[in-house]
N, CA, C and O atoms as a printed pandas DataFrame, in Angstrom:
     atom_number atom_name residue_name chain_id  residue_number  x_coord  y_coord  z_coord
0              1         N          UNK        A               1  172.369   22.748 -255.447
1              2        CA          UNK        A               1  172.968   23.226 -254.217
2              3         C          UNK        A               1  172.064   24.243 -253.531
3              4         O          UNK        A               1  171.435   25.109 -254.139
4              5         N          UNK        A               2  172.052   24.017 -251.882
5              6        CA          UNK        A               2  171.031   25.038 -251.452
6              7         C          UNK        A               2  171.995   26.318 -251.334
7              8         O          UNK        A               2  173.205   26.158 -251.490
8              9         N          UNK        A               3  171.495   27.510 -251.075
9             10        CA          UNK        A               3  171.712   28.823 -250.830
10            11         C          UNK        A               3  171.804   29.350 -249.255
11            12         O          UNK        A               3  171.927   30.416 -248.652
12            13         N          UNK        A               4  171.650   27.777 -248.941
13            14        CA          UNK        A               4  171.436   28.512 -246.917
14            15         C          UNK        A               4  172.797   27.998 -246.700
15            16         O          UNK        A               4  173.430   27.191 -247.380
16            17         N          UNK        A               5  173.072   28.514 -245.803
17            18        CA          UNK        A               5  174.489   28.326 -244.996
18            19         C          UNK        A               5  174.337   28.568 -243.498
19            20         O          UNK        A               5  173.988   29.537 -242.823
20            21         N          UNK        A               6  174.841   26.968 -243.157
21            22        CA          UNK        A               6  174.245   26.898 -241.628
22            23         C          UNK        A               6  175.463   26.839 -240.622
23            24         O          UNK        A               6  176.267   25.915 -240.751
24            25         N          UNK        A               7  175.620   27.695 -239.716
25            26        CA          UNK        A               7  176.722   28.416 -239.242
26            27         C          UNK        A               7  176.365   28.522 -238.117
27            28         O          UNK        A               7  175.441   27.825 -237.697
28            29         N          UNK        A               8  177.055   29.492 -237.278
29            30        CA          UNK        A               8  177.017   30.036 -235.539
30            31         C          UNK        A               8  175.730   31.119 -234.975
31            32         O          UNK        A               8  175.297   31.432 -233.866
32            33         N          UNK        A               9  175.227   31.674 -237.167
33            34        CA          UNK        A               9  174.043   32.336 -236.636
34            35         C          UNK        A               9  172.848   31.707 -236.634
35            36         O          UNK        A               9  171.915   32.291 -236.083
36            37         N          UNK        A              10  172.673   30.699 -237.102
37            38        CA          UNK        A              10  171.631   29.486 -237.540
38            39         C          UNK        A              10  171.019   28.430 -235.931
39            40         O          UNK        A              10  170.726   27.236 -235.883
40            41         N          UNK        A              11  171.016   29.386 -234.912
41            42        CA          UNK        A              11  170.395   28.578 -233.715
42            43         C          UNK        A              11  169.526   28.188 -233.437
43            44         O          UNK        A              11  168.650   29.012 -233.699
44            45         N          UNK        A              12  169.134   27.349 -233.015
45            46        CA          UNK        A              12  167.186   26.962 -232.929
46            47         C          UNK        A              12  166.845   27.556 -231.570
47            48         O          UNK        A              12  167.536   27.801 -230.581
48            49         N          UNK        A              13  165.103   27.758 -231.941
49            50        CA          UNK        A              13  165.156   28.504 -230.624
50            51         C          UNK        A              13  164.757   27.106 -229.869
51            52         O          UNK        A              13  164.434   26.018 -230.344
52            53         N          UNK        A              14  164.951   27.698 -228.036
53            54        CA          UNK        A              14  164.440   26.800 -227.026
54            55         C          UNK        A              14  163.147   26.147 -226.872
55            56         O          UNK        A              14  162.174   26.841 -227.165
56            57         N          UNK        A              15  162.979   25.215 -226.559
57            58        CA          UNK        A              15  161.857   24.746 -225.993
58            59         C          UNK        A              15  160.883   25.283 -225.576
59            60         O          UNK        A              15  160.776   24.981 -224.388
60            61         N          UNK        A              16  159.595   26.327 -226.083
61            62        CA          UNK        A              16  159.342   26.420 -224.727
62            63         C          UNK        A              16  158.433   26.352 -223.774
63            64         O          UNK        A              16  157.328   26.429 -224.311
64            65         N          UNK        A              17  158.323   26.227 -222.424
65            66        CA          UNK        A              17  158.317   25.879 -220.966
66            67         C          UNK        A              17  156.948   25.627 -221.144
67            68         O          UNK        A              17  156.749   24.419 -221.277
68            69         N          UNK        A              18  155.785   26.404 -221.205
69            70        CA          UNK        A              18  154.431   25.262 -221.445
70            71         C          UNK        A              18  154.591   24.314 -222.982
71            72         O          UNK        A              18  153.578   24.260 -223.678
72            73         N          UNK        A              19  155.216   23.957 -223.226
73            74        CA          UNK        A              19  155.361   22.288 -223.613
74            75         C          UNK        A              19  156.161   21.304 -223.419
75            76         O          UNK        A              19  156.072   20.145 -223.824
76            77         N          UNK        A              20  157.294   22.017 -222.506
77            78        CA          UNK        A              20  158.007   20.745 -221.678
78            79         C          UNK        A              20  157.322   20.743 -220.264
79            80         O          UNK        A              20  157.464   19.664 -219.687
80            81         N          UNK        A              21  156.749   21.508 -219.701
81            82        CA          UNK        A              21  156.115   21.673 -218.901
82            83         C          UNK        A              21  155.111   20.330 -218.007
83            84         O          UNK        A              21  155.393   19.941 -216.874
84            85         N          UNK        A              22  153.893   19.781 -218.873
85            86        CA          UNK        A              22  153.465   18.950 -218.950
86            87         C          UNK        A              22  154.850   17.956 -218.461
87            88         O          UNK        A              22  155.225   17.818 -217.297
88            89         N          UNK        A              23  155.362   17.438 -219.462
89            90        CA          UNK        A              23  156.318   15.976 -219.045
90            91         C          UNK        A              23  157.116   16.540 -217.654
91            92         O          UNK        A              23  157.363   15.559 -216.953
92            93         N          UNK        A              24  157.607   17.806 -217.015
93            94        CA          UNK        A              24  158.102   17.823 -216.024
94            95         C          UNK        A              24  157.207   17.289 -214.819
95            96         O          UNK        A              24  157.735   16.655 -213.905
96            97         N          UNK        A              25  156.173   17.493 -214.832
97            98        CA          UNK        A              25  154.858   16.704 -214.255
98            99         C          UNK        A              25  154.699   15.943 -214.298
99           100         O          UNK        A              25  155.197   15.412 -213.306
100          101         N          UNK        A              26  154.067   15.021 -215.090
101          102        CA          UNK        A              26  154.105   13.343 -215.374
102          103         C          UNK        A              26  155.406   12.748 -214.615
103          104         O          UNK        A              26  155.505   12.025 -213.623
104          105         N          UNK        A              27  156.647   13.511 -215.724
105          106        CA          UNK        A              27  157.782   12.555 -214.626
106          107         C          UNK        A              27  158.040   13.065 -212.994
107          108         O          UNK        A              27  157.857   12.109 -212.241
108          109         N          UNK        A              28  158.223   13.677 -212.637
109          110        CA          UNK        A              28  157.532   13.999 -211.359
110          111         C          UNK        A              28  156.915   12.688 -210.246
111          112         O          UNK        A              28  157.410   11.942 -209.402
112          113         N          UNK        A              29  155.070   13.034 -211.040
113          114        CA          UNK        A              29  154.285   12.368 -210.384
114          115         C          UNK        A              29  154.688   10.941 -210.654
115          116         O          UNK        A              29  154.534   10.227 -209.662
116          117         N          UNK        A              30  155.283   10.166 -211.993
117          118        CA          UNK        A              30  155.531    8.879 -211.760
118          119         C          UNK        A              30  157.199    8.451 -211.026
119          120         O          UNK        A              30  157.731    7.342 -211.072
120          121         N          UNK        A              31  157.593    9.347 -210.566
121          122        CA          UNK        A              31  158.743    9.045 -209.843
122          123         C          UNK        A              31  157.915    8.779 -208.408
123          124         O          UNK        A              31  158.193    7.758 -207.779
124          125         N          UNK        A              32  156.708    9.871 -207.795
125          126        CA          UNK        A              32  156.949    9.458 -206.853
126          127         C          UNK        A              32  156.212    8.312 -206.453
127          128         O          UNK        A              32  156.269    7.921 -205.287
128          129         N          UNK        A              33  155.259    7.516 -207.645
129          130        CA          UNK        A              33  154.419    6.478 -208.022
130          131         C          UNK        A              33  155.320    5.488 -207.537
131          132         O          UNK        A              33  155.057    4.817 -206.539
132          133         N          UNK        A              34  156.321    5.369 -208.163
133          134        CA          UNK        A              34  157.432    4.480 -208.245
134          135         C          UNK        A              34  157.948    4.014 -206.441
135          136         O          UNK        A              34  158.126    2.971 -205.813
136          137         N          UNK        A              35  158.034    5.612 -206.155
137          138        CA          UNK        A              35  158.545    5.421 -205.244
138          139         C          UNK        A              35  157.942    5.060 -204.127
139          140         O          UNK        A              35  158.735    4.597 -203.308
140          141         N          UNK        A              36  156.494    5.107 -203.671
141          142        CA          UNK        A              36  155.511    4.692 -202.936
142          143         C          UNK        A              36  155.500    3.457 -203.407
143          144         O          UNK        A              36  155.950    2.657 -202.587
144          145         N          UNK        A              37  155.040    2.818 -204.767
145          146        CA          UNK        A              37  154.487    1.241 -204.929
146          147         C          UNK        A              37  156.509    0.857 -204.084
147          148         O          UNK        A              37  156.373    0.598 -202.888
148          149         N          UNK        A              38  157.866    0.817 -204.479
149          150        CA          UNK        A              38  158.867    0.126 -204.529
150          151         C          UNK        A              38  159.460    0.222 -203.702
151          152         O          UNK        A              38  160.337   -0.612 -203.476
152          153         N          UNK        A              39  159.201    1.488 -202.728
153          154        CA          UNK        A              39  160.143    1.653 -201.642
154          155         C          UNK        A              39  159.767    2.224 -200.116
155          156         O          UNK        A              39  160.332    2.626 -199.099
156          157         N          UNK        A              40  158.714    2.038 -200.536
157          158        CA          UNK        A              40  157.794    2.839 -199.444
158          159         C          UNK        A              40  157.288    1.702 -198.081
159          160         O          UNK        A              40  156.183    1.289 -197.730
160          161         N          UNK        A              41  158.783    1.455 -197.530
161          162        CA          UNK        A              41  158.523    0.732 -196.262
162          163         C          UNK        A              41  160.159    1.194 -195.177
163          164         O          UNK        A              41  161.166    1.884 -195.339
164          165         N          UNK        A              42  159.649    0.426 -194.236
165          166        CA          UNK        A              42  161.547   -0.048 -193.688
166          167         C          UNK        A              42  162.151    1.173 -193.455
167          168         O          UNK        A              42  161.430    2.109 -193.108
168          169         N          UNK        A              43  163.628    1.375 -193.611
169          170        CA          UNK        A              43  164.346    2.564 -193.451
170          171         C          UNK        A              43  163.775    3.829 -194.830
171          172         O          UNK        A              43  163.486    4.953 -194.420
172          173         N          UNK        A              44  163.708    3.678 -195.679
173          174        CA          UNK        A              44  163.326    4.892 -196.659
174          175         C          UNK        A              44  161.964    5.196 -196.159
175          176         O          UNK        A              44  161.344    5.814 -197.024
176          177         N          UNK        A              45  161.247    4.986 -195.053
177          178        CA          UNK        A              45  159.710    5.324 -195.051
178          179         C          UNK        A              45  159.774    6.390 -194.941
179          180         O          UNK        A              45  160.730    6.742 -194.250
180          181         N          UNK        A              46  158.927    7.470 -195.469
181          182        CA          UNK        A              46  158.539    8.502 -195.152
182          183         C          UNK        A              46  157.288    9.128 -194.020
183          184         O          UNK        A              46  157.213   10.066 -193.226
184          185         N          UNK        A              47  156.043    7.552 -194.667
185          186        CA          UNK        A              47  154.499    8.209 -193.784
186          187         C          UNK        A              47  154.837    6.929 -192.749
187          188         O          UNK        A              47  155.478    5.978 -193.197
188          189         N          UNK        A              48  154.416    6.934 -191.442
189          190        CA          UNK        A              48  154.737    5.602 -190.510
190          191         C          UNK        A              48  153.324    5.328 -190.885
191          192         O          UNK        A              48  152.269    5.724 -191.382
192          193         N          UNK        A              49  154.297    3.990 -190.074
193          194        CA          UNK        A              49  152.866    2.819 -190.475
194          195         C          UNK        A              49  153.214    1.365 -191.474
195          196         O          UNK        A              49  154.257    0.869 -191.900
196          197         N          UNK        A              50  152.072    1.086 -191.556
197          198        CA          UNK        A              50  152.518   -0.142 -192.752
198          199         C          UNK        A              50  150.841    0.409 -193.736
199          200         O          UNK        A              50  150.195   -0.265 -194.538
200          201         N          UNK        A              51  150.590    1.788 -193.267
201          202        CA          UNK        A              51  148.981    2.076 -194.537
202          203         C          UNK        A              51  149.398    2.133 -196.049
203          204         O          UNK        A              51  148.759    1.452 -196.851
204          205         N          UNK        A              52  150.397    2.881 -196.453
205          206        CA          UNK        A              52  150.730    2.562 -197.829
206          207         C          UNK        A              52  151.702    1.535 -197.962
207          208         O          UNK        A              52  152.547    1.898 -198.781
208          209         N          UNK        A              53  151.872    0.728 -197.635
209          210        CA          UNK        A              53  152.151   -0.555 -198.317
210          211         C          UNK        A              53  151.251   -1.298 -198.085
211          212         O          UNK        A              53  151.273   -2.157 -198.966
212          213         N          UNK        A              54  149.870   -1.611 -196.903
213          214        CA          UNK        A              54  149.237   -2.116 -197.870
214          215         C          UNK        A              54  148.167   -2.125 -198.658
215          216         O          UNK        A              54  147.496   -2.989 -199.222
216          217         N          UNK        A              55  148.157   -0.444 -198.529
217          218        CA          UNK        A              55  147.553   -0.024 -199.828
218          219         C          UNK        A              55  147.956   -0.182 -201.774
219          220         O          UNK        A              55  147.241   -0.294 -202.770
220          221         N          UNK        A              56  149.450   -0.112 -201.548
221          222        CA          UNK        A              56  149.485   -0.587 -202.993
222          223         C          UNK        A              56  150.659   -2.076 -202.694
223          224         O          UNK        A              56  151.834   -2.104 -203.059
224          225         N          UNK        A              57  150.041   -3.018 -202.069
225          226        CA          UNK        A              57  150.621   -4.070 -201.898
226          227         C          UNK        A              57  150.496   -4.888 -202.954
227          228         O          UNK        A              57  151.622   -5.360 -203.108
228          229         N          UNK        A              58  149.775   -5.331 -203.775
229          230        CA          UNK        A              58  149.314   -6.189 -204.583
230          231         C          UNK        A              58  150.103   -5.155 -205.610
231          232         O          UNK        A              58  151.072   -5.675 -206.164
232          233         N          UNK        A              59  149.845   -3.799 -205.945
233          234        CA          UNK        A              59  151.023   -3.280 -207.192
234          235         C          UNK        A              59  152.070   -3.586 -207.223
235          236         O          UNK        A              59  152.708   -3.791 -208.255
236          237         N          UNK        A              60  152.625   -3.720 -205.680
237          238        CA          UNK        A              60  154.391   -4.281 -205.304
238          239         C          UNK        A              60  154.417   -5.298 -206.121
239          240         O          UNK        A              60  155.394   -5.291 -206.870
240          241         N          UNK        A              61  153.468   -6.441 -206.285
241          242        CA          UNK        A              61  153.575   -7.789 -206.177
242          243         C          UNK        A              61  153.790   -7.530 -207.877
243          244         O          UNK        A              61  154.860   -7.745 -208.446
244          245         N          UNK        A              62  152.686   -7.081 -208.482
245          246        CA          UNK        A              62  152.314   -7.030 -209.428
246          247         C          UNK        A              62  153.679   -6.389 -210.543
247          248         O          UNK        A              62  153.823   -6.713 -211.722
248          249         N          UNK        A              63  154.368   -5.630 -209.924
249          250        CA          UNK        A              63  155.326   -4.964 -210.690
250          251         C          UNK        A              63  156.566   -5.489 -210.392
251          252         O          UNK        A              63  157.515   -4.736 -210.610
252          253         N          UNK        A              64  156.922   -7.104 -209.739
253          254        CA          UNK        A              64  157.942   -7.616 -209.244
254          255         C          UNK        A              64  158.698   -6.691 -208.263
255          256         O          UNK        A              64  159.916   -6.687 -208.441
256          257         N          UNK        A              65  158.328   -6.064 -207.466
257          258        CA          UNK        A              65  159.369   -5.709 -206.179
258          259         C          UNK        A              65  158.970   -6.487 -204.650
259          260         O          UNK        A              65  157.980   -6.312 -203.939
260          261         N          UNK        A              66  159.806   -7.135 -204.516
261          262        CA          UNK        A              66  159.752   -8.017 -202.854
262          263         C          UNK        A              66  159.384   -7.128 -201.799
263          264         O          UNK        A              66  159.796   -6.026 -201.438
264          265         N          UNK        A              67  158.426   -7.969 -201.371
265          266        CA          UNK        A              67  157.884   -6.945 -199.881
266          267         C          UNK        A              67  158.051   -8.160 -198.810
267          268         O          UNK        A              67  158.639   -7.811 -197.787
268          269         N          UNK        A              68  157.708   -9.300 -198.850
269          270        CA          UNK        A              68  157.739   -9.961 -197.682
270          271         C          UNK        A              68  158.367  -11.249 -197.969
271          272         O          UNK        A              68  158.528  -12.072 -197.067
């Protein structure tokens, strides 16, 4: 039998912030990856034009989302 007794004082500490840090970034930058290659035309446009779509036009294609 162990001798520890794990209770209300037994808390782990937090995370912390430079090493979740990194992944708040990554996911971040691939949300807005996502969101340029999948949605980045039509009513959700943000930049006018048709330059980023068809700049990552062939990624559209490539990652199954319909463009034309």
């Amino acid at each position: 039998m162990s001798d520890r007794i794990i209770g209300p004082d037994s808390v782990s500490a937090p995370i912390p912030v430079r090493e979740i840090l990194p992944w708040i970034i990554f996911g971040l930058v691939m949300m807005l990856a996502i969101y340029f290659v999948g949605a980045e035309e039509g009513a959700t446009s943000i930049i006018k034009g048709m330059y980023v779509h068809e700049w990552v036009h062939d990624s559209r294609h490539l990652l199954g989302f319909p463009c034309h």
